[in-house]
The first five atom37 places (N, CA, C, CB, O) and aatype in JSON, in Angstrom:
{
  "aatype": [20, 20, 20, 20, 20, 20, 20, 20, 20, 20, 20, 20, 20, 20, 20, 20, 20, 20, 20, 20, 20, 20, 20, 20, 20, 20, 20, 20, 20, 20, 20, 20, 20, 20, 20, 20, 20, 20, 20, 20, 20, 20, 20, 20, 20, 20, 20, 20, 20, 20, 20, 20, 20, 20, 20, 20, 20, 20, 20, 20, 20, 20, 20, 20, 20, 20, 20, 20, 20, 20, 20, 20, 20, 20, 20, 20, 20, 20, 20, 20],
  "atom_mask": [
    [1, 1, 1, 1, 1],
    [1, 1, 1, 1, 1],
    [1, 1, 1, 1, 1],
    [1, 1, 1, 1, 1],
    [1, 1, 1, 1, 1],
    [1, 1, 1, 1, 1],
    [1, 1, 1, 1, 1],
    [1, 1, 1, 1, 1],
    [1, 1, 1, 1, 1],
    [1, 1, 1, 1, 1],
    [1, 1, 1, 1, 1],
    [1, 1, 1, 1, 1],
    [1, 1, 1, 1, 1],
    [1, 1, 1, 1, 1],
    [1, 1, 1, 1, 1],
    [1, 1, 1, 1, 1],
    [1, 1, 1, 1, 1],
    [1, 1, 1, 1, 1],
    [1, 1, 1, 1, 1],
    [1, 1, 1, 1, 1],
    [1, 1, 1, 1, 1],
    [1, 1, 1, 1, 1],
    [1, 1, 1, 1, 1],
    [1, 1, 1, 1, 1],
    [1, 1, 1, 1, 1],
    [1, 1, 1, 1, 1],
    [1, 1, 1, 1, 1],
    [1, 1, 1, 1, 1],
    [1, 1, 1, 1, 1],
    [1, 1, 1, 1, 1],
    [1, 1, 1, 1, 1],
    [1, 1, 1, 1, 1],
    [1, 1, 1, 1, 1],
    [1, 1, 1, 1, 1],
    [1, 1, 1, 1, 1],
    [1, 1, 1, 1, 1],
    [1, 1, 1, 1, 1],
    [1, 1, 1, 1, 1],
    [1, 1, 1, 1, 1],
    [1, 1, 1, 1, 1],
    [1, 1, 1, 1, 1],
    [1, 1, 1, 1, 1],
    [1, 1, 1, 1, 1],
    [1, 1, 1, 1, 1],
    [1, 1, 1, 1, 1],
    [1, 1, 1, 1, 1],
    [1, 1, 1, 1, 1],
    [1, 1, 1, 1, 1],
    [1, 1, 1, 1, 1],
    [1, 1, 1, 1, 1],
    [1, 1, 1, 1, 1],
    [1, 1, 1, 1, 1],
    [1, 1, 1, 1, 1],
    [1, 1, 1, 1, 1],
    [1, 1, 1, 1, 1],
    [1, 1, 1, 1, 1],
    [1, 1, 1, 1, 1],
    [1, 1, 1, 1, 1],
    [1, 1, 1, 1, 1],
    [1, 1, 1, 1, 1],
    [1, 1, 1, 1, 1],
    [1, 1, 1, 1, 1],
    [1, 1, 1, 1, 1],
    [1, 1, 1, 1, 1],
    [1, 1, 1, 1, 1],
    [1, 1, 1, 1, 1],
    [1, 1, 1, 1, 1],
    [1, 1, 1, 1, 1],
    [1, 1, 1, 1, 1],
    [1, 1, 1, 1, 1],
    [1, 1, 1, 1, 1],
    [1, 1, 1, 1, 1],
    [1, 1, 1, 1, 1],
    [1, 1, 1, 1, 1],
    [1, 1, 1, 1, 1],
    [1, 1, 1, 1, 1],
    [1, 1, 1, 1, 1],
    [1, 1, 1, 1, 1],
    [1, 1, 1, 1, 1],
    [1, 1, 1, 1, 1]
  ],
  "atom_positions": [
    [[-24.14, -21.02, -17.41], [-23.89, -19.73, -18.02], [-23.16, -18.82, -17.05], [-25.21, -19.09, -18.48], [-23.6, -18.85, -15.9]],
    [[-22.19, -18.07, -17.27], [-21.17, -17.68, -16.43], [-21.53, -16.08, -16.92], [-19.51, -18.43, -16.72], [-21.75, -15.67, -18.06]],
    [[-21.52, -15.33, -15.6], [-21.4, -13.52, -15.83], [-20.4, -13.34, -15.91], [-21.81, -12.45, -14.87], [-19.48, -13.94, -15.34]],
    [[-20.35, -11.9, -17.13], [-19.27, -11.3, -16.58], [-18.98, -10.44, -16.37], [-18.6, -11.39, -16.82], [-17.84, -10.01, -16.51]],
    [[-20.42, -9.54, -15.74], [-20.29, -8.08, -14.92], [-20.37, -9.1, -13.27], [-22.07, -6.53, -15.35], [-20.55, -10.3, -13.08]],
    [[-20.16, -8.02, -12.36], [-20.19, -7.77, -10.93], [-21.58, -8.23, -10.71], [-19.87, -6.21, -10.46], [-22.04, -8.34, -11.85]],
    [[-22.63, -8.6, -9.75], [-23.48, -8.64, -9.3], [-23.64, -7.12, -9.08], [-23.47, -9.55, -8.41], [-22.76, -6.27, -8.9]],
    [[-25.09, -6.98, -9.15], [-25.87, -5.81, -8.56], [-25.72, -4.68, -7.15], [-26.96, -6.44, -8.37], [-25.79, -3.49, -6.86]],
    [[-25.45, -6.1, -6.54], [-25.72, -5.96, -4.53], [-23.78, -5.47, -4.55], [-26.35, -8.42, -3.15], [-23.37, -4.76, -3.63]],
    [[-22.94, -5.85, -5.49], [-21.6, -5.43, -4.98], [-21.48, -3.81, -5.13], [-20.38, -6.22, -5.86], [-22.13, -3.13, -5.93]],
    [[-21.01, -3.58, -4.67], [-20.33, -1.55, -4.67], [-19.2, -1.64, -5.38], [-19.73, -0.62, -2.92], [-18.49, -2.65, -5.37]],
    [[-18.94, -0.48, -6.12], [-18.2, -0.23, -7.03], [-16.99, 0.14, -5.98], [-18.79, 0.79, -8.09], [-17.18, 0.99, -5.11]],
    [[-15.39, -0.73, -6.15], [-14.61, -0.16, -5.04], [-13.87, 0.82, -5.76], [-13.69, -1.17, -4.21], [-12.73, 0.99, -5.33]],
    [[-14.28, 1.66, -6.97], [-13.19, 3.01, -7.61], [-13.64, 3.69, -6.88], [-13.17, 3.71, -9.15], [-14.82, 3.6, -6.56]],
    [[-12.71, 4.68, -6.34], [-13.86, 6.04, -5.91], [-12.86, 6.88, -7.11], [-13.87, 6.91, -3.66], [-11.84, 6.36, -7.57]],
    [[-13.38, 8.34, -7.55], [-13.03, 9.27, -8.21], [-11.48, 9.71, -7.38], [-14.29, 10.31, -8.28], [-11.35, 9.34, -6.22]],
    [[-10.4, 10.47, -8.01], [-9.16, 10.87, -7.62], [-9.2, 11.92, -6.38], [-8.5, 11.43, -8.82], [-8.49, 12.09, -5.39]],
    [[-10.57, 12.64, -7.0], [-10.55, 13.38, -5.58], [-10.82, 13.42, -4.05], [-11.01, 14.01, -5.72], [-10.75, 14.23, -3.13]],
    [[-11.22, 11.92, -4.29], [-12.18, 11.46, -3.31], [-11.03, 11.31, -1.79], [-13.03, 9.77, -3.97], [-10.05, 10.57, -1.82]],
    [[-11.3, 11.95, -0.88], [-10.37, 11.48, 0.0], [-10.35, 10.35, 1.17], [-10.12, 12.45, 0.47], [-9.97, 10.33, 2.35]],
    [[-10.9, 9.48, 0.33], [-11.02, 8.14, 0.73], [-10.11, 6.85, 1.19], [-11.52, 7.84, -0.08], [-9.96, 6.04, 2.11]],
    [[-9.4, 7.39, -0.61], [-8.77, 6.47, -0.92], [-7.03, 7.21, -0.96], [-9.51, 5.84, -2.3], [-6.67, 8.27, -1.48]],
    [[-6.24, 6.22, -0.2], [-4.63, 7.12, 0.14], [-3.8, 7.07, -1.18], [-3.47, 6.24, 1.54], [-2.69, 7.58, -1.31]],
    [[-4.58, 6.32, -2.28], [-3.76, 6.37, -3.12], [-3.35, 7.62, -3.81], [-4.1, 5.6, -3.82], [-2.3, 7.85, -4.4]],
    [[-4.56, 8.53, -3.59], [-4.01, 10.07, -4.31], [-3.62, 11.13, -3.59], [-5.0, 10.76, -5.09], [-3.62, 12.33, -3.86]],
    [[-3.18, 10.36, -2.38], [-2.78, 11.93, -1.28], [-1.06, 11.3, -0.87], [-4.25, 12.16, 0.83], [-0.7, 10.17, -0.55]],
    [[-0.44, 12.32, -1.01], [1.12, 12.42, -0.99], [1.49, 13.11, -0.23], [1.77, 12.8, -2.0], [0.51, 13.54, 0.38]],
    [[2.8, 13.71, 0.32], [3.36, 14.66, 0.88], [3.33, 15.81, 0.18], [4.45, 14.37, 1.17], [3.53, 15.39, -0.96]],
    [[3.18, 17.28, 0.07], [3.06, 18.01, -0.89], [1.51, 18.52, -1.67], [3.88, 17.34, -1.63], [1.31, 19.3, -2.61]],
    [[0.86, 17.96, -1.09], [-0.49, 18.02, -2.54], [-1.52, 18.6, -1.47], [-1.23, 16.03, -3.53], [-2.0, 18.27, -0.38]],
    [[-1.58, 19.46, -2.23], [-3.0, 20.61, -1.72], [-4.24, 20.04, -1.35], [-3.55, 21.63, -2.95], [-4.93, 19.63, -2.28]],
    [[-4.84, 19.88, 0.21], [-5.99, 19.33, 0.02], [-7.15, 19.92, 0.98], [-5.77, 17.94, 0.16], [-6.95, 21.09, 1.3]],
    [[-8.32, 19.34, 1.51], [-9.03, 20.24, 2.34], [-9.2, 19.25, 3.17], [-10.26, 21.02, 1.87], [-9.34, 18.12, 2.7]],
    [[-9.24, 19.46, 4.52], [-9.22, 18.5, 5.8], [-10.46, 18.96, 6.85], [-7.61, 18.65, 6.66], [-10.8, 20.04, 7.33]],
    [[-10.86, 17.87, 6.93], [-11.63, 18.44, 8.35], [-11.02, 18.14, 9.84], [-13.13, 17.74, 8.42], [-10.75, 17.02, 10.27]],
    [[-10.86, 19.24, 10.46], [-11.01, 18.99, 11.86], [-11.45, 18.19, 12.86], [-11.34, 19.55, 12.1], [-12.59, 17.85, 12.53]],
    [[-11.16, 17.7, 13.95], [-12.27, 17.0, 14.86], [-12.58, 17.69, 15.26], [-12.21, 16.14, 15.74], [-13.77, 17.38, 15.34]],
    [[-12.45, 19.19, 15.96], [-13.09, 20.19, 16.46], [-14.26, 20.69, 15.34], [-12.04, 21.24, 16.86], [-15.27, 21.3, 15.67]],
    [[-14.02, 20.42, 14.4], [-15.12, 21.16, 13.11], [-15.61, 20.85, 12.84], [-15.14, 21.54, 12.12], [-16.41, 21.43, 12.11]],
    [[-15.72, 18.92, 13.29], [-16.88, 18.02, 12.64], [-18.24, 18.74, 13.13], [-16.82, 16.26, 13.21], [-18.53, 19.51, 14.05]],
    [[-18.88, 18.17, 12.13], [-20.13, 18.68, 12.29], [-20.78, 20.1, 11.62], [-20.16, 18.75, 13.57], [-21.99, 20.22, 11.43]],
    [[-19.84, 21.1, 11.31], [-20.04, 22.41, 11.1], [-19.93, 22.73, 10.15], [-19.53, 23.11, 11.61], [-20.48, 23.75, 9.73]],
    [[-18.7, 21.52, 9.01], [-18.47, 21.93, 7.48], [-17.52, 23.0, 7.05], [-19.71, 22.37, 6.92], [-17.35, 23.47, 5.93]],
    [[-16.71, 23.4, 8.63], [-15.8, 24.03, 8.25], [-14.82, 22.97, 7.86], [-15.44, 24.98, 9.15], [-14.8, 21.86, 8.4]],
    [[-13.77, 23.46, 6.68], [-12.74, 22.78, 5.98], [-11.37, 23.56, 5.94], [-13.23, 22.5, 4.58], [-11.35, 24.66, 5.4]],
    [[-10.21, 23.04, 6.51], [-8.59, 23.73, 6.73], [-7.85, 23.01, 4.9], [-7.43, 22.67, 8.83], [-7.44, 21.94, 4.44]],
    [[-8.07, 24.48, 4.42], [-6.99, 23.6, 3.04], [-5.4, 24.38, 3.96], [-7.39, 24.53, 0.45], [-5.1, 25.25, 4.79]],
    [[-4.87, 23.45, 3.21], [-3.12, 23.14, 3.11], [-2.9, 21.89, 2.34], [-2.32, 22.87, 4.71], [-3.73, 21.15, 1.81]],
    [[-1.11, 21.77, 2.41], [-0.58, 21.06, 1.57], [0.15, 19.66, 3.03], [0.61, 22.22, 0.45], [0.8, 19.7, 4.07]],
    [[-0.37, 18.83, 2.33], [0.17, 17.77, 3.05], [1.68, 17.41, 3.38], [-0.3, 16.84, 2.47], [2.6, 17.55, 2.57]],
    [[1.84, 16.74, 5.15], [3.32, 17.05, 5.42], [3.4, 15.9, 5.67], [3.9, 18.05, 6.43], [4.52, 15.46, 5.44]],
    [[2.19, 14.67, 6.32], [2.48, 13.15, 6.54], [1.19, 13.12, 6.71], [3.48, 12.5, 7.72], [0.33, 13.9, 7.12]],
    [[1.27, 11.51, 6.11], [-0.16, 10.91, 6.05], [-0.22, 9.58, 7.2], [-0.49, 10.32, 4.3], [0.43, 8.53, 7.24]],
    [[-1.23, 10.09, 8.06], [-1.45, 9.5, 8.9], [-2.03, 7.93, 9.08], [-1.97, 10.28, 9.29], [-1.8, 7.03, 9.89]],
    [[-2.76, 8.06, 8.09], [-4.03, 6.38, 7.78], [-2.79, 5.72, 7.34], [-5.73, 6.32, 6.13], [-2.0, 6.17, 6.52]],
    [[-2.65, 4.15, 8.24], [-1.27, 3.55, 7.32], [-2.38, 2.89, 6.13], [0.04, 2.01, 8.37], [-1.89, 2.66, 5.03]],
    [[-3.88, 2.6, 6.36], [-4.51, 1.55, 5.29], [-4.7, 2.14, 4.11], [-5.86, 0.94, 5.65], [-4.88, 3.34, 4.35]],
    [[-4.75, 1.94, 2.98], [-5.15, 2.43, 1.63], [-6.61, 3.15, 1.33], [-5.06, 1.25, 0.78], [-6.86, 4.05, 0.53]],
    [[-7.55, 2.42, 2.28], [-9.01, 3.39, 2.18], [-9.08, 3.34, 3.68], [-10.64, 2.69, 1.22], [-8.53, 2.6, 4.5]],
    [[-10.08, 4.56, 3.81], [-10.93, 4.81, 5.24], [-12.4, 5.49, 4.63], [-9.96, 6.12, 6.51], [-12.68, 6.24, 3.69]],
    [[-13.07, 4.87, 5.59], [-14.33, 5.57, 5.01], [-15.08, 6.95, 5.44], [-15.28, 4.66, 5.16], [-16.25, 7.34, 5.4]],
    [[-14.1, 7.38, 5.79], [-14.17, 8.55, 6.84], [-13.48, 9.71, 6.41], [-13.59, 8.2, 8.18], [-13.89, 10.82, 6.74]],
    [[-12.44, 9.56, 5.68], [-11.4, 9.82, 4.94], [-10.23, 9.4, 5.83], [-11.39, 11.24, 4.47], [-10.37, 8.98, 6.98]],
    [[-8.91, 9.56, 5.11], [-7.74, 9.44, 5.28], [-6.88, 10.6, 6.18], [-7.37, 9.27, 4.05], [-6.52, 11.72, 5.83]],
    [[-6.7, 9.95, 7.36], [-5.83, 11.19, 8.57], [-4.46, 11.7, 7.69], [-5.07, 10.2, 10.47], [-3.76, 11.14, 6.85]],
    [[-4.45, 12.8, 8.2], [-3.02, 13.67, 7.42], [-2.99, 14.96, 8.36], [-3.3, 14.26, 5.42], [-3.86, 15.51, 9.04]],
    [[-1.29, 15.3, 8.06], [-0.86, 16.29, 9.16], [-0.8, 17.27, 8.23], [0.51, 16.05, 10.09], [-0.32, 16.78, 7.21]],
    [[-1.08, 18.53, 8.08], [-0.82, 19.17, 7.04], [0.71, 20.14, 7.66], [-2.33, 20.03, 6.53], [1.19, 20.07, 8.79]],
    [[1.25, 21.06, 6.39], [2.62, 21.63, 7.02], [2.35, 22.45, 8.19], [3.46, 22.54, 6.0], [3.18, 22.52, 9.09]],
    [[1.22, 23.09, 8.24], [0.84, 24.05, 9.47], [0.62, 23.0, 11.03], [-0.87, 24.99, 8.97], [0.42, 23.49, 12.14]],
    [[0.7, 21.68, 10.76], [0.54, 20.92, 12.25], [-0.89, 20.25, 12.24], [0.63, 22.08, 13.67], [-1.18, 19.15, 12.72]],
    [[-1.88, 21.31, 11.47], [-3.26, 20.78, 11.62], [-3.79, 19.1, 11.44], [-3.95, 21.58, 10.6], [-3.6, 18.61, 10.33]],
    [[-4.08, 18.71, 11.89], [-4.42, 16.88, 11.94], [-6.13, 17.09, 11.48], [-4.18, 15.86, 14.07], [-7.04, 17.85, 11.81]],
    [[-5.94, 15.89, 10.47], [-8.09, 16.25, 10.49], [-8.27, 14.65, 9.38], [-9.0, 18.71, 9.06], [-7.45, 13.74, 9.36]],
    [[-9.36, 14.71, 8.67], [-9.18, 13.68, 7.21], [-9.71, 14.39, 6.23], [-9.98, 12.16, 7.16], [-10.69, 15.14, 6.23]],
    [[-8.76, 14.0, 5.12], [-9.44, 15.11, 3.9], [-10.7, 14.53, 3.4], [-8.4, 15.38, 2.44], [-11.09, 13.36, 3.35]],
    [[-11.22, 15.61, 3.04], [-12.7, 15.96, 2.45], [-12.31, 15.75, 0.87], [-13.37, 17.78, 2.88], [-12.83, 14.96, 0.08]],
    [[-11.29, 16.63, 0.65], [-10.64, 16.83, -0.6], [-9.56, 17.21, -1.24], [-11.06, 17.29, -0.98], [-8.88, 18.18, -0.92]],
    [[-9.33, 16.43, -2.24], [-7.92, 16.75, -2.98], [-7.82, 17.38, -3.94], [-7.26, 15.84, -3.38], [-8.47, 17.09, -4.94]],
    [[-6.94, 18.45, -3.9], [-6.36, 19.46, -4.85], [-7.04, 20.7, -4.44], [-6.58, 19.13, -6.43], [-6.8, 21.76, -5.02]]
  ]
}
């Protein structure tokens, strides 16, 4: 007898669009919120609009590095 959902123990690999996980929804241009390495920890968040995306891989679990137009370097928290 053959399944044909996923096992239990696997993780779902969608994350939601906003999720800044995954590089597929962050572009040059697109408004997002970044954290700092100076800010880790504190929950402060730098929005701007993205100028280059740093992560060459498609996911990070950390989020995805990006330079925003102001210079700031961090990984977004969030998109849009």
């Amino acid at each position: 007898m053959r399944r044909t959902s996923s096992p239990p123990y696997r993780k779902s690999t969608e994350n939601p669009p906003s999720d800044g996980r995954q590089r597929s929804g962050i572009y040059p241009g697109v408004l997002v919120k970044i954290e700092r390495k100076i800010d880790q920890g504190t929950g402060k968040l730098t929005e701007g609009k993205v100028k280059e995306i740093l992560t060459a891989s498609s996911f990070h679990p950390h989020g995805i590095k990006v330079r925003l137009e102001d210079g700031s370097v961090g990984r977004v928290r969030q998109v849009g």
